[in-house]
C-alpha positions as CSV (number, residue, x, y, z in Angstrom):
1,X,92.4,82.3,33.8
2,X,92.0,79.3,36.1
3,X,88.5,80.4,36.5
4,X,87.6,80.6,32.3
5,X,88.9,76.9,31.9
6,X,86.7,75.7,34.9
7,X,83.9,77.3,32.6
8,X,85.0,75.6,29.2
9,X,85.5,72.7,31.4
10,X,82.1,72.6,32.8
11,X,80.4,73.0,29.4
12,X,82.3,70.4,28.0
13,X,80.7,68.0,30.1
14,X,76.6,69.4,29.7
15,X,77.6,68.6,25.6
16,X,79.1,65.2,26.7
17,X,75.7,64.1,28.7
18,X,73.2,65.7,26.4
19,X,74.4,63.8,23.6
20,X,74.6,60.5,25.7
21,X,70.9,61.2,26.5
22,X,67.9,59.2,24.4
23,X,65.4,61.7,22.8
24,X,62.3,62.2,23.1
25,X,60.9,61.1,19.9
26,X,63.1,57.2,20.4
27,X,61.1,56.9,23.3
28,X,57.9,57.5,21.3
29,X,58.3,54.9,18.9
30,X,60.1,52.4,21.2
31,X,56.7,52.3,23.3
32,X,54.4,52.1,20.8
33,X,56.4,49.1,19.2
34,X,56.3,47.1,22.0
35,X,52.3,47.7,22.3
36,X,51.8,46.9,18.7
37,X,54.0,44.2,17.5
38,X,53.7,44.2,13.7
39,X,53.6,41.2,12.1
40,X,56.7,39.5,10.2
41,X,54.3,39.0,7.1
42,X,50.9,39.6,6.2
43,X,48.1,36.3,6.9
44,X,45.2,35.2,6.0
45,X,41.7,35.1,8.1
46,X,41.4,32.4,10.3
47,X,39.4,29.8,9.5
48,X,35.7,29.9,10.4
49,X,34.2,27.1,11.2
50,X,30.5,26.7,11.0
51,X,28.5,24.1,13.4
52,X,25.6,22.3,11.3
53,X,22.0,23.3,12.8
54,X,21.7,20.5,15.3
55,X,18.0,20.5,14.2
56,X,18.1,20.2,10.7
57,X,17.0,17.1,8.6
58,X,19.3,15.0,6.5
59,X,18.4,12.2,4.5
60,X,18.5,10.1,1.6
61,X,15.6,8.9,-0.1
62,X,14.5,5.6,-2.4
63,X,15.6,7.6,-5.6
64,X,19.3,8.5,-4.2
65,X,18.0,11.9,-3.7
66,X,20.0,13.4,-0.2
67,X,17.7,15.9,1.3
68,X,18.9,18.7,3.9
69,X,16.2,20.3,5.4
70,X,16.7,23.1,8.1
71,X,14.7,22.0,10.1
72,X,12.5,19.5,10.7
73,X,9.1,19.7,8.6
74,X,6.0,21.3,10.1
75,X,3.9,21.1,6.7
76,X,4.0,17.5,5.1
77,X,1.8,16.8,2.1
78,X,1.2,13.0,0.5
79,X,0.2,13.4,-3.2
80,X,-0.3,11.1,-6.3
81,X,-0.5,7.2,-7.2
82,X,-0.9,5.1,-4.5
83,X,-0.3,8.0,-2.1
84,X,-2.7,6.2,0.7
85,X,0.5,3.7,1.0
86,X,2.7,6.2,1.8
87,X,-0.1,7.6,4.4
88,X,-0.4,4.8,6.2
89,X,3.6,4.3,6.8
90,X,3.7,8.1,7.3
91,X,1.1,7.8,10.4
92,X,3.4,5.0,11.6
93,X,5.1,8.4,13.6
94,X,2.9,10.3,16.0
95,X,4.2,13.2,14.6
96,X,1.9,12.9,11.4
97,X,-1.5,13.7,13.3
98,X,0.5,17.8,13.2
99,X,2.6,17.9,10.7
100,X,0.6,16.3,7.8
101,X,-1.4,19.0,6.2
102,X,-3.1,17.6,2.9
103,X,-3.4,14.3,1.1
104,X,-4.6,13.2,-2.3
105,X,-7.0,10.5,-1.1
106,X,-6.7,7.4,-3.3
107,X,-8.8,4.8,-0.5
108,X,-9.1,1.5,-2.2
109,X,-12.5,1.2,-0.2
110,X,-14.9,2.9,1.2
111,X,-13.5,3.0,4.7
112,X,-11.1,4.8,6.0
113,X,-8.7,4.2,9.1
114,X,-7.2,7.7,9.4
115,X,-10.3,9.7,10.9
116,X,-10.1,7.0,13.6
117,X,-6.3,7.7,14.6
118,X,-6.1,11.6,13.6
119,X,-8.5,14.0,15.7
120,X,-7.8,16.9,13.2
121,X,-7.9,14.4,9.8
122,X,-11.3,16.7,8.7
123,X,-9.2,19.9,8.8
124,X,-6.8,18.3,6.5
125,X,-6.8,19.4,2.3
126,X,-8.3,16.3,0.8
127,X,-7.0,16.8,-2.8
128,X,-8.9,15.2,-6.1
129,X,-7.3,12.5,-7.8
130,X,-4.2,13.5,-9.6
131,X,-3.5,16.5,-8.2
132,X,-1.0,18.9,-9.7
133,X,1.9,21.1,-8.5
134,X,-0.3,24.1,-8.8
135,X,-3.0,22.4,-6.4
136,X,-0.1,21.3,-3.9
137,X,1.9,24.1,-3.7
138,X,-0.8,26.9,-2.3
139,X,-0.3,24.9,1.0
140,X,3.6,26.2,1.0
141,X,4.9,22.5,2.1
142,X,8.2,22.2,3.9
143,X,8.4,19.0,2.1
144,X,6.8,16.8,-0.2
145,X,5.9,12.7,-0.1
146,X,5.2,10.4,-3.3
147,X,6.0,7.4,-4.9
148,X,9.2,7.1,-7.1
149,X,7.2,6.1,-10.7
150,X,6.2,10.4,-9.8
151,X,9.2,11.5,-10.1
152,X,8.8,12.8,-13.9
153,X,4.9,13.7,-13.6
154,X,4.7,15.5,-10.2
155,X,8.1,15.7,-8.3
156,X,9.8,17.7,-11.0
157,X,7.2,20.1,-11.3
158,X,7.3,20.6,-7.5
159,X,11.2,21.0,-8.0
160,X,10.7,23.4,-10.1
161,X,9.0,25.8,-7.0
162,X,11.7,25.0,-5.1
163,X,9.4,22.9,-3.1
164,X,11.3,19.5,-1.5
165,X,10.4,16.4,-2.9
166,X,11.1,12.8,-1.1
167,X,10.8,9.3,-2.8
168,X,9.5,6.6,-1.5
169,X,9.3,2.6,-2.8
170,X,7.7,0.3,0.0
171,X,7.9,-2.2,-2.5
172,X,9.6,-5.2,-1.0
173,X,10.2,-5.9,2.6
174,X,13.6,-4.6,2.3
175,X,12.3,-1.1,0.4
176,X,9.4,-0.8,3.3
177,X,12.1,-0.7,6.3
178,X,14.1,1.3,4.4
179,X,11.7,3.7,3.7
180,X,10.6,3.7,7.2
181,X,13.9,4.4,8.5
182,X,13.6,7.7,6.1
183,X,10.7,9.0,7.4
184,X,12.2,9.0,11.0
185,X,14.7,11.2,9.7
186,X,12.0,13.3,8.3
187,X,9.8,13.4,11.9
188,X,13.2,13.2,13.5
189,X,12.2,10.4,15.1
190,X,14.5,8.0,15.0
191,X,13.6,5.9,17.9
192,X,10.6,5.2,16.5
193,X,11.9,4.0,12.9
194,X,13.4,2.0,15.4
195,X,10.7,0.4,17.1
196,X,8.7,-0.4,14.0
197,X,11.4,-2.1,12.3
198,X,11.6,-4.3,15.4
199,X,8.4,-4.9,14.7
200,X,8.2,-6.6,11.2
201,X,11.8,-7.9,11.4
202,X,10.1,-9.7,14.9
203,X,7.5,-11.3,12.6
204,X,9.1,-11.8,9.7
205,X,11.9,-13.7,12.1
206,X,8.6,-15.9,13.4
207,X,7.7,-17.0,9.9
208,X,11.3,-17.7,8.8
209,X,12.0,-19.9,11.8
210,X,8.9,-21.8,11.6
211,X,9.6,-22.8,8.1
212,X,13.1,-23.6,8.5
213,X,14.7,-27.2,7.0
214,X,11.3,-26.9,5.0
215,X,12.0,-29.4,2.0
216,X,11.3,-28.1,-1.6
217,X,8.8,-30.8,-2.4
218,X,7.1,-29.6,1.0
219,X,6.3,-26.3,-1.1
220,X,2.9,-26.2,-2.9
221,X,2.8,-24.3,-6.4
222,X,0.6,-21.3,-5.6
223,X,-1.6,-19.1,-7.0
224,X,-2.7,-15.4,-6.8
225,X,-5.0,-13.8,-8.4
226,X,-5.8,-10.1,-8.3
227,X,-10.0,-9.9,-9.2
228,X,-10.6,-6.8,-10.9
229,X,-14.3,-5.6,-12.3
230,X,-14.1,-1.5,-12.1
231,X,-14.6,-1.9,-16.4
232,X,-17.7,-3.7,-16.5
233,X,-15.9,-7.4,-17.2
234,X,-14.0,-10.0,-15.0
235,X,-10.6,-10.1,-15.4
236,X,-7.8,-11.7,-13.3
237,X,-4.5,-10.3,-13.1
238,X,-1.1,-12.0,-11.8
239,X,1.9,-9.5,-10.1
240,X,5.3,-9.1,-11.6
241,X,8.1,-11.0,-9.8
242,X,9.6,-8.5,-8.2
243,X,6.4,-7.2,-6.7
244,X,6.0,-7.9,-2.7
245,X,2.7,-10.2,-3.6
246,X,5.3,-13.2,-5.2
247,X,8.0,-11.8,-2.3
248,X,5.3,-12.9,0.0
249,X,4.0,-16.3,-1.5
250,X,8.3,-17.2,-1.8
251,X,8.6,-15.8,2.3
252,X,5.3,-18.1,2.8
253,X,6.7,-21.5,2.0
254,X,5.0,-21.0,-1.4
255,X,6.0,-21.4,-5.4
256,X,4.6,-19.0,-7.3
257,X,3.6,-20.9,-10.3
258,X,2.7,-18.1,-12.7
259,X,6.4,-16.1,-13.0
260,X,7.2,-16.8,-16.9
261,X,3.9,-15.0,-17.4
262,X,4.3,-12.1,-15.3
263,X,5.1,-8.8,-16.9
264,X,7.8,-6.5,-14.9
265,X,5.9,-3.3,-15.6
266,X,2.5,-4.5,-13.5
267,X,-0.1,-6.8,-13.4
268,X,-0.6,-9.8,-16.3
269,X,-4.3,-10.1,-17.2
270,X,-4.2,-14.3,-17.2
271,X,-7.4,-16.5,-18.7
272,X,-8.8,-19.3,-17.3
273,X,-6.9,-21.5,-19.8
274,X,-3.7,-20.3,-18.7
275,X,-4.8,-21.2,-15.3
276,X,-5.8,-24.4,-15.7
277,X,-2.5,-25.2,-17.5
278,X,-1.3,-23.9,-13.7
279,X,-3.6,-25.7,-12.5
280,X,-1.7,-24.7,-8.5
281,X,-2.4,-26.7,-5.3
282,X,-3.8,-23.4,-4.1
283,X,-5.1,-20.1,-5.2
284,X,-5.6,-17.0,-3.3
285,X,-7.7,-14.3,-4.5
286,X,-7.3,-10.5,-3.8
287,X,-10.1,-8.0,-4.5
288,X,-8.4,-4.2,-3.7
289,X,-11.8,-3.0,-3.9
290,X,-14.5,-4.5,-2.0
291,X,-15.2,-7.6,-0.7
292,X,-13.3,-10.6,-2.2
293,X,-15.6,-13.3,-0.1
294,X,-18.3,-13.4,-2.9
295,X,-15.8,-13.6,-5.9
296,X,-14.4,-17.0,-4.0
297,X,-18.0,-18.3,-3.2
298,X,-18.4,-17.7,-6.9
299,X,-16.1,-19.5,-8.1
300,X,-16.2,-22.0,-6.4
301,X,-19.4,-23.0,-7.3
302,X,-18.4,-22.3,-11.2
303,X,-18.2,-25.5,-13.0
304,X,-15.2,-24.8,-15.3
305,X,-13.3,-23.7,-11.7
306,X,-14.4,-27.1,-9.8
307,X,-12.3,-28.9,-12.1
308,X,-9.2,-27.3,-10.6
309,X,-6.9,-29.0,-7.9
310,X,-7.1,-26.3,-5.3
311,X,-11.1,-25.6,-5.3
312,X,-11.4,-29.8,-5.4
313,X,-9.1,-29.9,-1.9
314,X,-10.7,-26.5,-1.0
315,X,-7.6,-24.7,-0.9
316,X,-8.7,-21.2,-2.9
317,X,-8.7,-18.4,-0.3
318,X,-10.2,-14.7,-0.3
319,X,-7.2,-13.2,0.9
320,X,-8.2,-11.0,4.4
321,X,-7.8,-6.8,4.5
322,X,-10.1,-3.9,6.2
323,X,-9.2,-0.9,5.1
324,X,-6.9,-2.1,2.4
325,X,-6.0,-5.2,1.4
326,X,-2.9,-6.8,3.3
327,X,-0.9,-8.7,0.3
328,X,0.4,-5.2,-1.1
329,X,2.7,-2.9,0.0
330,X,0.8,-1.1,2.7
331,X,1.7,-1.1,6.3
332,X,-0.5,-4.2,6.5
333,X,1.7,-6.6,4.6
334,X,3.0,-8.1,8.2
335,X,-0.8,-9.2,8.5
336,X,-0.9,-10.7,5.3
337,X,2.3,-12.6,5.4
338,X,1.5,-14.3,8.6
339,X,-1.8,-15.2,7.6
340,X,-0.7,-16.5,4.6
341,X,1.8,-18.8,5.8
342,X,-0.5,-20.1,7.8
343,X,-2.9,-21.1,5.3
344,X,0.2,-22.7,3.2
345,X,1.7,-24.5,6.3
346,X,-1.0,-24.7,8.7
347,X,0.8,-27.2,10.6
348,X,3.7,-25.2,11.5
349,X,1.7,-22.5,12.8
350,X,-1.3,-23.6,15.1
351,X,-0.1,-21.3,17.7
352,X,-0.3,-18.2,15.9
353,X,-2.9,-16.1,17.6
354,X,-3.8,-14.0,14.4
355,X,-6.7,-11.7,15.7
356,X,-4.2,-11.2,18.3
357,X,-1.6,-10.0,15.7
358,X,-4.3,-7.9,14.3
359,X,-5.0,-6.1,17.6
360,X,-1.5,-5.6,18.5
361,X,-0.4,-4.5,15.1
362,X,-4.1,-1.4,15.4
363,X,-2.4,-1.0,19.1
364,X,1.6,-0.6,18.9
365,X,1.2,1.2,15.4
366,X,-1.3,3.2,15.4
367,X,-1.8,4.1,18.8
368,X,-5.3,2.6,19.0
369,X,-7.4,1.3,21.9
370,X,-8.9,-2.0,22.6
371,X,-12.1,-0.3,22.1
372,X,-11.8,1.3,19.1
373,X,-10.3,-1.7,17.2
374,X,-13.2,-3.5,18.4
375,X,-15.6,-1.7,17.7
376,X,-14.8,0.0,14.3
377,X,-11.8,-2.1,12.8
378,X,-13.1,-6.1,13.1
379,X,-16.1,-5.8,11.3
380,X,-14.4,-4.9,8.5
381,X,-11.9,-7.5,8.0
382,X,-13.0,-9.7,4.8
383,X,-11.9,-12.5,3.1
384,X,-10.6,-15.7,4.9
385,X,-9.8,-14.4,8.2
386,X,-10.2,-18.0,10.4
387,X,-9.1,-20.5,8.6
């Protein structure tokens, strides 16, 4: 009896600790909780965040236009009016000698300056005048240069193939640093957007100062005169008011005397009758396509001209250029704009060393030595060089 309740007893206690015991299936769970935490709620992705390609291109060009590029341009082309402007300010940058593949050539004279700065400028595509979208795109450009007035004729056609397109002006002093400062985005070459804008700010700083306190009856009225023959008959042409030419007469220490008969769209045909109404202390004559020396000599030995003011005191000028003329908006403008304020206001410039200028401007810009300049870019400089 005692021994059949020690029994009972004993099994009693195996029920009592078994069902104190976890099982084995609580364990289970309970470690693969603690491994794998689920989440209170469900959330979203994180963020990505995306770096920009630290060697792509962004810019904003003279029509508003912003521009990213992926990378920085190996293929450049320079098409339609006036392209050999934008040419010139493109080979500004070192770069250009690679990366400039085709041009439509639109030389104003005979010469040109680029074989002499671009070893490879005969491999280059020399397109025909007015070249179109179907002529340009065949040499798969990364990108695109040309004048804004091409937007509607050329750059929207481009557009159209998904080929990039950038604007330029060069207009006014203030469009031609402006556009500089574009196209060392576009070479990503800042530094050197930099440099050449030190340049003409240095000069145009040199003219300002040296005319400063100058007295408004210290100003003469001035004249110029684009000379124009390509139809077969003389005709003399004045710039709109906005253009850099009467920018340059005003930075100058000049009047322009001929602004209520300048048209905004482009140059005035004026008679001689409207001139000698002028009748200007001075007149400077530009010929964009050859030589303007004889024109002057011409006229002033024309009898109808010797009555005027400025060929009496001797004061009508060929205005100077080599390649191109310097009053337009070329790189060359700096040239002209010192030189003509030293034929205005010779006074307050006798210290200006201007075949000096000339050199240095060949030299720092274009990367071009002593030799060469000599030799292949002074004896073509026309018009009234000395004074």
């Amino acid at each position: 009896m005692k021994k059949s309740r020690h029994i009972y007893l004993f099994i009693i206690i195996l029920l009592f600790l078994a069902a104190c015991a976890p099982t084995a299936g609580n364990q289970e769970e309970s470690s693969i909780d603690d491994l794998n935490p689920k989440p209170a709620a469900e959330t979203a992705d994180p963020e990505v965040k995306v770096e920009e390609n630290p060697t792509g291109i962004k810019l904003t060009d003279a029509s508003g236009n912003e521009l990213n590029l992926q990378s920085p341009p190996e293929r450049v082309v320079i098409a339609g009016r006036a392209s050999q402007m934008i040419i010139h300010a493109a080979y500004l940058f070192p770069e250009a000698v690679e990366r400039v593949v085709g041009m439509e050539q639109r030389a104003q004279r005979k010469n040109s300056m680029l074989p002499l700065i671009d070893p490879d400028f005969e491999d280059k595509t020399q397109f025909e005048r007015d070249a179109a979208a179907e002529q340009i795109a065949p040499l798969q450009p990364d990108a695109v240069l040309m004048k804004t007035y091409m937007a509607e004729r050329l750059g929207e056609p481009l557009g159209q193939l998904d080929i990039p397109v950038i604007y330029m002006d060069l207009e006014t002093p203030k469009q031609f640093l402006r556009d500089v400062g574009s196209l060392g985005d576009l070479f990503d070459n800042p530094e050197r957007a930099e440099q050449i804008e030190s340049f003409y700010k240095d000069r145009m700083q040199r003219v300002e100062s040296a005319l400063q306190g100058l007295k408004p009856e210290e100003q003469p009225g001035v004249l110029l005169l684009q000379y124009d023959s390509r139809s077969g008959d003389a005709a003399f042409n004045v710039p709109p008011a906005s253009w850099l030419q009467t920018q340059m007469v005003e930075l100058a220490g000049g009047i322009p005397v001929w602004l209520e008969a300048s048209e905004a769209g482009g140059w005035t045909v004026v008679n001689f009758e409207q001139i000698a109404t002028w009748d200007p202390d001075m007149i400077f004559v530009v010929n964009y396509f050859d030589d303007p020396d004889p024109v002057v000599a011409d006229l002033r030995q024309d009898p109808k001209w010797a009555a005027l003011r400025a060929v009496q005191t001797e004061k009508i000028f060929a205005f100077p250029g080599d390649f191109s003329s310097w009053d337009q908006p070329d790189t060359r403008w700096i040239l002209g704009l010192q030189w003509l304020a030293a034929a205005i206001h010779p006074e307050e410039f006798e210290s200006l060393d201007l075949l000096n200028e000339v050199k240095t401007f060949y030299e720092e810009l274009y990367r071009m030595d002593a030799g060469t300049f000599e030799e292949q870019v002074l004896p073509l400089v026309t018009g009234d060089f000395d004074l």
